[in-house]
N, CA, C and O atoms as a GROMACS GRO file, in nm:
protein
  236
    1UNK      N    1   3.916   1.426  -0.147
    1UNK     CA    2   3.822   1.330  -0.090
    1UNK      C    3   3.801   1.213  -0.187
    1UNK      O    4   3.792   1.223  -0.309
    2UNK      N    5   3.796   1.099  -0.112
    2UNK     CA    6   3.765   0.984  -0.242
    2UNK      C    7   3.627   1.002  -0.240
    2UNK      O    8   3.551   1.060  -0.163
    3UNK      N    9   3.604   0.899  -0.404
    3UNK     CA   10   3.457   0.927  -0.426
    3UNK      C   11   3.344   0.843  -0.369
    3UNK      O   12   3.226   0.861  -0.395
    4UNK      N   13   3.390   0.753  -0.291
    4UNK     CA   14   3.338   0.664  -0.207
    4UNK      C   15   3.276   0.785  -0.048
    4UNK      O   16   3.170   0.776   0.013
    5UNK      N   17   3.359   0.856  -0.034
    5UNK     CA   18   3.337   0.935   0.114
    5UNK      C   19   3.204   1.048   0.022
    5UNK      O   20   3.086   1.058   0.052
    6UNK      N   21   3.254   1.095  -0.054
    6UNK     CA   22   3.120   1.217  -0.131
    6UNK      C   23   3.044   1.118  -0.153
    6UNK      O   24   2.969   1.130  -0.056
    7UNK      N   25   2.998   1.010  -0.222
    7UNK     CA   26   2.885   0.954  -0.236
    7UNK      C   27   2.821   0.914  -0.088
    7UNK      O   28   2.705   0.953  -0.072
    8UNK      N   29   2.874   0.848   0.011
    8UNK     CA   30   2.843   0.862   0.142
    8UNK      C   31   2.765   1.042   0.191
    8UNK      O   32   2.683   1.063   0.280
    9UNK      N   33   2.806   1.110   0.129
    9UNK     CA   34   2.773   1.210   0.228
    9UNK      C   35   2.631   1.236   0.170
    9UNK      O   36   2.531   1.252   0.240
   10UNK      N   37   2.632   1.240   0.006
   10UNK     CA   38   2.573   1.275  -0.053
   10UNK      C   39   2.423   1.210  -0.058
   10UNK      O   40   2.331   1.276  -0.107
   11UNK      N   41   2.405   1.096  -0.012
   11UNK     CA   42   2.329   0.981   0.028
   11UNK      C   43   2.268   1.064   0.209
   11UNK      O   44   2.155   1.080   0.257
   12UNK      N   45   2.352   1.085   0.241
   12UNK     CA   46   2.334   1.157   0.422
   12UNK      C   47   2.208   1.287   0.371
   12UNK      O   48   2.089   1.291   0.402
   13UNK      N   49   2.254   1.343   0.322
   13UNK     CA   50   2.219   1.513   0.256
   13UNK      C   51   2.076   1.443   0.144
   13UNK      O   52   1.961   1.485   0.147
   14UNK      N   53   2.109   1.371   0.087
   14UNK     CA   54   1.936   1.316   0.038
   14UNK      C   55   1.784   1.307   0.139
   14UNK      O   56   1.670   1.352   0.126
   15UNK      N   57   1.864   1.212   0.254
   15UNK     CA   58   1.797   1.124   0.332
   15UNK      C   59   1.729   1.278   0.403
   15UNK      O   60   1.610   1.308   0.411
   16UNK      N   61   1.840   1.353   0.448
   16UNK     CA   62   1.764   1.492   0.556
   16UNK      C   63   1.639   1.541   0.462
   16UNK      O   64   1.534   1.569   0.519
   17UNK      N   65   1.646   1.552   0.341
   17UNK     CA   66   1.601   1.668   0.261
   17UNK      C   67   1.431   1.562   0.285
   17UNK      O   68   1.322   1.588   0.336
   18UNK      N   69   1.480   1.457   0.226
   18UNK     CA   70   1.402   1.360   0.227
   18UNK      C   71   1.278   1.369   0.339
   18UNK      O   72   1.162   1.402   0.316
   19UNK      N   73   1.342   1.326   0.483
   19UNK     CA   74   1.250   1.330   0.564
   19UNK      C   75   1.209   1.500   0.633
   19UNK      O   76   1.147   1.508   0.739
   20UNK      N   77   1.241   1.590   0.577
   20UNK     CA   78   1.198   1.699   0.623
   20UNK      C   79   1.064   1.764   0.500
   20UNK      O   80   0.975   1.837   0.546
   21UNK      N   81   1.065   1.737   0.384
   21UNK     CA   82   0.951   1.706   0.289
   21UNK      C   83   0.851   1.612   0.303
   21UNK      O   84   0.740   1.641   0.260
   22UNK      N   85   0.867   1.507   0.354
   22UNK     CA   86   0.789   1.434   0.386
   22UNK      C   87   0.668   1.472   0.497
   22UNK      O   88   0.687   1.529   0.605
   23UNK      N   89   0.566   1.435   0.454
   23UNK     CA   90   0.414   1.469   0.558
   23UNK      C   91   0.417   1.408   0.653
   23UNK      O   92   0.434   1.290   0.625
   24UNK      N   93   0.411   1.424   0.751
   24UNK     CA   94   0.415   1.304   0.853
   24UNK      C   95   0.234   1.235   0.904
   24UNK      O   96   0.180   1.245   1.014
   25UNK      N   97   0.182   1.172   0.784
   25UNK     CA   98   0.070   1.153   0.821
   25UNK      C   99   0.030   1.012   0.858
   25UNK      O  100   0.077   0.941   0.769
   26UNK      N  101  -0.040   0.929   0.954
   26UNK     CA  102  -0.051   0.819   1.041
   26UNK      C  103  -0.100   0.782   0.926
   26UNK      O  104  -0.037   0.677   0.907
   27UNK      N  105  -0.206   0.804   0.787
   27UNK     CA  106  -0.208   0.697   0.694
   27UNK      C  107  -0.121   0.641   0.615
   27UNK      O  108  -0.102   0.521   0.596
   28UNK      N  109  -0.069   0.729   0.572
   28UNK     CA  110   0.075   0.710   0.480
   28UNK      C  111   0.198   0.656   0.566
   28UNK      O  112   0.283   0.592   0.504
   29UNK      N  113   0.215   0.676   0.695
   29UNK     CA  114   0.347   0.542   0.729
   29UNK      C  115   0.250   0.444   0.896
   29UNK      O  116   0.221   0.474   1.012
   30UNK      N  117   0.235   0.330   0.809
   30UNK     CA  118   0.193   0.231   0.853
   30UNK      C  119   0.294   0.214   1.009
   30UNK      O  120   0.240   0.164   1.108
   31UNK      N  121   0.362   0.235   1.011
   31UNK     CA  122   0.419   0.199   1.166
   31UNK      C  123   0.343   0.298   1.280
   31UNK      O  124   0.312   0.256   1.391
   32UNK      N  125   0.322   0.416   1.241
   32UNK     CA  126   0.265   0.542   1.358
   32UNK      C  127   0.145   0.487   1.339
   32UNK      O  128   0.092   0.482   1.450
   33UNK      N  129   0.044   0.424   1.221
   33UNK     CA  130  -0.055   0.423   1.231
   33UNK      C  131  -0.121   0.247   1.333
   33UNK      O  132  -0.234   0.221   1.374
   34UNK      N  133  -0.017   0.180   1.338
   34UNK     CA  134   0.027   0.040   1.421
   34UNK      C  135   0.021   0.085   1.560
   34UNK      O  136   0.000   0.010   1.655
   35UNK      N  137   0.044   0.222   1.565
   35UNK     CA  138   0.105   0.236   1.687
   35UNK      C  139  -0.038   0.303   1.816
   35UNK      O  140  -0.056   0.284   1.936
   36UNK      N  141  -0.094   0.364   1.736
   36UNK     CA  142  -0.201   0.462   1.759
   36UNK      C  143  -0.303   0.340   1.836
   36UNK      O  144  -0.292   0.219   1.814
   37UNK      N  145  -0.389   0.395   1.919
   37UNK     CA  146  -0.531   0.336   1.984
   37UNK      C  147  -0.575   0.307   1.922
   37UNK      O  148  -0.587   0.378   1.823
   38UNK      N  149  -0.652   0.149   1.925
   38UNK     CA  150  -0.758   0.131   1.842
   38UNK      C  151  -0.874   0.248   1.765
   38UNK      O  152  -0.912   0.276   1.651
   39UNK      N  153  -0.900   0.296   1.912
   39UNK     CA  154  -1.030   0.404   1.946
   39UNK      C  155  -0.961   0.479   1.779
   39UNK      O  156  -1.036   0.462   1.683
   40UNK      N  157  -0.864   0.533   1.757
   40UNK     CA  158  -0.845   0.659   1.714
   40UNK      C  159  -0.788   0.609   1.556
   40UNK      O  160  -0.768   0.692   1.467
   41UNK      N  161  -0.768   0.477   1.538
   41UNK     CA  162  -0.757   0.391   1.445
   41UNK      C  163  -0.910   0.405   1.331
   41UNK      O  164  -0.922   0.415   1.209
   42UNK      N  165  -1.009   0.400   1.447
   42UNK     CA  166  -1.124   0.389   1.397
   42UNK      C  167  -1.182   0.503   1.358
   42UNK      O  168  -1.243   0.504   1.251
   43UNK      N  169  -1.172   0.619   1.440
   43UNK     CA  170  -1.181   0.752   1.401
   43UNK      C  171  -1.090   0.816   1.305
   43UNK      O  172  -1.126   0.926   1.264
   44UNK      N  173  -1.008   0.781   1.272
   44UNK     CA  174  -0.940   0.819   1.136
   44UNK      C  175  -0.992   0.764   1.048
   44UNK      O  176  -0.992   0.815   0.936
   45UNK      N  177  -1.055   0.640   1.073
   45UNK     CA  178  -1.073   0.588   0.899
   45UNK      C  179  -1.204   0.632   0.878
   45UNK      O  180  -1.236   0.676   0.768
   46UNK      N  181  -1.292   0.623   0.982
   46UNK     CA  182  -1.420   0.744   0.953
   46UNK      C  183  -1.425   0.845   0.918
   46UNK      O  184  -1.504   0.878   0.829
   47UNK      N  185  -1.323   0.946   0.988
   47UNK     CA  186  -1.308   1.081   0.896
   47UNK      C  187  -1.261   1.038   0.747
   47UNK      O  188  -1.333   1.075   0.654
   48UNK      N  189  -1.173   0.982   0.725
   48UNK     CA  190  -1.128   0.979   0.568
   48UNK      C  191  -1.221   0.890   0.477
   48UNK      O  192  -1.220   0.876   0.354
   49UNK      N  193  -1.318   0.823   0.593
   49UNK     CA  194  -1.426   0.751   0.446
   49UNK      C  195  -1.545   0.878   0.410
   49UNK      O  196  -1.622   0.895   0.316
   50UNK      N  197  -1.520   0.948   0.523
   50UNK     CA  198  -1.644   1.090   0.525
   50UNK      C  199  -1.566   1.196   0.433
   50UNK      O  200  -1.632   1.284   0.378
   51UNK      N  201  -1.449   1.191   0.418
   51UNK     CA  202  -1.377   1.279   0.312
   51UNK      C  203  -1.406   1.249   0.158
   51UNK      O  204  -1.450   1.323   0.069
   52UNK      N  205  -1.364   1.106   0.156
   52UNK     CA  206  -1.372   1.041   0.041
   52UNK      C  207  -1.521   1.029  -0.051
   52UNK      O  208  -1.537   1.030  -0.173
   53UNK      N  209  -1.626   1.017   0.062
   53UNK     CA  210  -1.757   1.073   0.043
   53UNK      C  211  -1.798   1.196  -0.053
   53UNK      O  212  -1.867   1.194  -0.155
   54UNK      N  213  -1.732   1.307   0.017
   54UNK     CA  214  -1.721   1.448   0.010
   54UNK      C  215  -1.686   1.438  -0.156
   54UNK      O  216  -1.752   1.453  -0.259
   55UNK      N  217  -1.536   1.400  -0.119
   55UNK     CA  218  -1.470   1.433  -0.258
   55UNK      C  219  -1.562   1.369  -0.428
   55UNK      O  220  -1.535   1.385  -0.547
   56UNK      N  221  -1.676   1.293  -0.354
   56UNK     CA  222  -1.702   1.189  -0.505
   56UNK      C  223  -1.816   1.299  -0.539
   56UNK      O  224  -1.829   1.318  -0.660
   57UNK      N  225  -1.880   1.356  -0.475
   57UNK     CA  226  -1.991   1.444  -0.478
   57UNK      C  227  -1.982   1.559  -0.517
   57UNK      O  228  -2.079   1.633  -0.527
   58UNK      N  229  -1.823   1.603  -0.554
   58UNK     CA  230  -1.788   1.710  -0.578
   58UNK      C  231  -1.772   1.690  -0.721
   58UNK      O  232  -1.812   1.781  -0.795
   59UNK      N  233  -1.706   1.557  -0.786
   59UNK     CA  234  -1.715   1.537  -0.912
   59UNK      C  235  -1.802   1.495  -0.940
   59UNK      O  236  -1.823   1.471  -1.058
   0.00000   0.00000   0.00000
């Protein structure tokens, strides 16, 4: 095999590992979170300012 075709594959075999580790969470990739209802836009960032709350009170 040339080393042009293994680096191709090897790049393929990153990318899977890649997106199967990955969280799939609406804050962290800005396109799902673009995509979502206002309504539920707004209710996410309420829960996570009510988290963030949480978390300061704990330290």
């Amino acid at each position: 095999m040339s080393k042009k075709y293994e680096k191709k594959l090897k790049i393929l075999k990153n990318r899977k590992e890649d997106k199967r580790s990955a969280r799939r969470s609406p804050m962290a990739d800005g396109r799902i979170f673009k995509s979502q209802s206002i309504k539920k836009q707004k209710k996410d960032l309420r829960d996570l300012k009510k988290k963030m709350e949480r978390s300061k009170r704990i330290w």
